[in-house]
C-alpha positions as CSV (number, residue, x, y, z in Angstrom):
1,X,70.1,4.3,-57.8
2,X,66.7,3.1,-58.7
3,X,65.3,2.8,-62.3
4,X,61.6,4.1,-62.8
5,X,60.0,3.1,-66.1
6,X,56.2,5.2,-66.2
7,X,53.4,6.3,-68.3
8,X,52.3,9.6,-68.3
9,X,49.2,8.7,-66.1
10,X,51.5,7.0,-63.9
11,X,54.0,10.0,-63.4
12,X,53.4,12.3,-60.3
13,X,53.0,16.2,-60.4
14,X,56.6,16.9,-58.7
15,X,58.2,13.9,-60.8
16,X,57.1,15.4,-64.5
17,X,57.6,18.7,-63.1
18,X,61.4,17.7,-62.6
19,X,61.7,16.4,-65.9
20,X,60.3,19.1,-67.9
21,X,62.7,21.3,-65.8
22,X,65.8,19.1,-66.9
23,X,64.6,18.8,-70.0
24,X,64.7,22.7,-70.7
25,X,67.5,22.9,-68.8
26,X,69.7,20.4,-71.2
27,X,67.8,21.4,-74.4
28,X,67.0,24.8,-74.4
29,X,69.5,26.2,-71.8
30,X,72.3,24.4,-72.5
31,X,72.4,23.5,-75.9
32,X,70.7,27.2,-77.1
33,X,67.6,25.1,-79.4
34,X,65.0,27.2,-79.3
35,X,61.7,24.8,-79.8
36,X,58.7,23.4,-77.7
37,X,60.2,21.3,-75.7
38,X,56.6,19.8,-74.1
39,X,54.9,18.3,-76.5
40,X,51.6,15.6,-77.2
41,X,54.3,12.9,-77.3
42,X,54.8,13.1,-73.8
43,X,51.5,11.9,-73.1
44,X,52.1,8.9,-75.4
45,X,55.7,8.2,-74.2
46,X,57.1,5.7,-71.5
47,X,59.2,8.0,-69.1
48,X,62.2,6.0,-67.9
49,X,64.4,7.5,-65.2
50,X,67.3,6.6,-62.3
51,X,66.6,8.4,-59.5
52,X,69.8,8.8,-57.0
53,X,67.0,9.6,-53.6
54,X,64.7,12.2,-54.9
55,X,67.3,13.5,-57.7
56,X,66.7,12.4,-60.9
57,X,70.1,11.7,-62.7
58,X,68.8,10.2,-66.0
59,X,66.0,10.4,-68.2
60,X,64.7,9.2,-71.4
61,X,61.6,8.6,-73.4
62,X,60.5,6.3,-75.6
């Protein structure tokens, strides 16, 4: 596993495409929240991630 720690700028298409899709998945799916899950923070935030190949497996921001 590799750990990726990114800015916004920094992040590509397909990569903050995957997040956003994990994120819904885990927060809105999963746990039934109902709320914008993308918000301005994201552009502000430091992504960090493990990636297992292409698969993210973990993901945080701060």
């Amino acid at each position: 596993m590799e750990l990726h720690v990114k800015s916004y700028e920094m992040l590509s298409k397909d990569v903050l495409f995957n997040i956003i899709c994990e994120r819904i998945n885990v927060f809105v799916v999963e746990q039934q929240c109902s709320y914008q899950e993308v918000d301005s923070i994201d552009k502000q935030a430091l992504h960090v991630f493990y990636k297992n190949g292409e698969t993210i497996v973990a993901y945080t921001r701060i």
